[in-house]
C-alpha positions, 0 to 999 in steps of 0.5 A: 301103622297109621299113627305112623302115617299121621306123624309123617304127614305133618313132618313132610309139609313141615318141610316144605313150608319151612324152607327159606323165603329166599329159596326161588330167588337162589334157585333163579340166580343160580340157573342164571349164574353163567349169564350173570358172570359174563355180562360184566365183561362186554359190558364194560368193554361197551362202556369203555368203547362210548366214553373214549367216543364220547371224549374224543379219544378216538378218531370217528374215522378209526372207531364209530361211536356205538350210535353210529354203529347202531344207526348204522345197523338200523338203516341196513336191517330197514332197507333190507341190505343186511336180512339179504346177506343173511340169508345168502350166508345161511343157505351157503352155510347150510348147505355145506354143514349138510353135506359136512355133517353127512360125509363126517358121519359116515367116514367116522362110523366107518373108522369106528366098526371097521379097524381095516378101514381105519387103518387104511383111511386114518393116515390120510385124514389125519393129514388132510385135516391138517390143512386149513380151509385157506390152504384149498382155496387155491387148488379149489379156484382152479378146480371149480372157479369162484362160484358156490361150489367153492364155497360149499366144498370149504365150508364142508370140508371145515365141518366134516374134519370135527364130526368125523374125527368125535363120531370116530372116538365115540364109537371106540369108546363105547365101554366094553360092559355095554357090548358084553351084556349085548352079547348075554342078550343075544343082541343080533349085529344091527340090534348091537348097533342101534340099541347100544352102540349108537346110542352110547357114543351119541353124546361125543358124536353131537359134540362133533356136530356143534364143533362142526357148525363153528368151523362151518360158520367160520369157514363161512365168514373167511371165505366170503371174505376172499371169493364172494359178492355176497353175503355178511363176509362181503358186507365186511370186506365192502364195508373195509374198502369204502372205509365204512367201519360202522359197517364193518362192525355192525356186520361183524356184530351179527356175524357173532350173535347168529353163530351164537344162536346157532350153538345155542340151537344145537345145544338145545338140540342135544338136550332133548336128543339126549333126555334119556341120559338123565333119566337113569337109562 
C-alpha cells in the first residue's frame, strides 16, 4: 500500500502540471465566448452609423451622429432630467411587476393543485391573455382615468399573463416519481408541497418571472408613450415632437441597457436560488 500511494502522488501532480500553458486563456475565452460572439454585430452597426454621419449620407435632421447622440445623454444625465424619468419608470414598473408577480403566482398555483379550479378559470384566462395591454387601454381610461392606476394595471396585467401560465406548467409537470416516493415517505400535504412540489417546479416558475419582467418593462415603455408626462416613454414621445432625435435615441438606448441589467439581475437571481440543482440534489 504505500509503494501504491508513492506512485500515485507523483502521477497526479504530474497531471496538474502538465497541462497546457494556454489552458486559462481557453478557459477564459470560453466563459466569455457568448460575449464575444455578440460584440461584432452592434459594433459594426455603431461603426456604419458614424461613417454614414460622418460622409454625409444621412441628414443630421434624420439621424444624429453618435457624438451628438452622446452630447446629448451626457447633458440629460448632468441636469438630472434623465435620472428623474428613471426613477419615475422604475417605481412605476415595480410597482405593477409586484403585484403582476403576486396574482401570477398564486392564479398559477391554484390551476396547478386544483383540476376543478382549472377547469373553471382556464378558459377565461386563455382568452384574457389574448388581449394586448393596448387593447385595455381604452376600457381602463374610462374606468380609472390616466393616472398611475392605469399604468400599474397594464404593466401587471403584461407580467401576471408569463408568471401565471409557467407557474401552472410547472406545478403539472412536476414528475410523477417525485410524488410517489413523497408518498413512500409518508410526506403529509404541506410537506408534499414545499419540500417536493415547489421546488421541483421552481426552475419553470422563474422563467416565468424574467419573462414577466420583459413584458412588465415593455408594457411599461408603450404605456408611457401614450398616457404619461413623465418618464423614459415620455422623454421619447417629447423628444418626437420636438424633433429632438438625439433624444429620442438616447432615451431609447437606456430604456434597453436598463431592461437588460434587469434580465441580468433576475438571471443572477435564479443562479443562486437555484444552486441546489448543480449540487446533485
Amino acid at each position: 500500500m504505500p509503494s501504491a500511494t508513492l506512485v500515485a502522488a507523483p502521477a497526479v501532480a504530474a497531471t496538474r502540471h502538465d497541462r497546457p500553458r494556454g489552458h486559462a486563456y481557453t478557459a477564459f475565452f470560453g466563459r466569455w465566448a457568448s460575449v464575444w460572439l455578440a460584440l461584432p454585430f452592434p459594433l459594426g452597426l455603431l461603426l456604419l452609423w458614424a461613417v454614414s454621419s460622418h460622409f454625409g449620407w444621412v441628414a443630421p435632421q434624420v439621424l444624429p451622429s453618435p457624438q451628438a447622440v452622446l452630447a446629448t445623454f451626457i447633458d440629460l444625465a448632468r441636469s438630472g432630467e434623465l435620472w428623474d424619468n428613471l426613477w419615475i419608470s422604475l417605481l412605476r414598473v415595480l410597482a405593477g411587476f409586484g403585484v403582476g408577480v403576486a396574482g401570477g403566482l398564486l392564479l398559477g398555483v391554484a390551476m396547478g393543485l386544483s383540476p376543478v379550479f382549472k377547469d373553471y378559470v382556464y378558459p377565461f384566462f386563455k382568452a384574457f391573455s389574448q388581449v394586448p395591454v393596448l387593447g385595455w387601454l381604452p376600457l381602463l381610461m374610462l374606468l380609472v382615468g390616466i393616472d398611475e392606476a392605469l399604468k400599474i394595471i397594464l404593466i401587471a396585467k403584461a407580467a401576471l399573463v408569463p408568471i401565471a401560465v409557467n407557474t401552472y406548467k410547472g406545478i403539472e409537470n412536476v414528475p410523477a416519481r417525485y410524488v410517489e416516493v413523497a408518498r413512500v415517505l409518508q410526506f403529509s400535504r404541506w410537506q408534499l408541497l414545499w419540500r417536493v412540489v415547489f421546488p421541483a417546479a421552481l426552475p419553470p416558475v422563474w422563467n416565468g418571472v424574467r419573462y414577466g419582467f420583459t413584458h412588465a418593462w415593455l408594457a411599461l415603455v408603450v404605456v408611457e408613450l401614450l398616457a404619461s408626462s413623465e418618464g423614459l416613454g415620455y422623454m421619447i414621445v417629447f423628444g418626437r415632437q420636438l424633433f429632438q432625435l438625439d433624444v429620442v435615441i438616447a432615451a431609447v438606448a437606456v430604456v434597453g441597457v436598463v431592461g437588460y441589467l434587469g434580465d441580468q439581475l433576475l438571471a443572477r437571481i435564479e443562479v443562486i436560488l437555484l444552486g441546489w440543482r448543480r449540487s446533485g440534489f
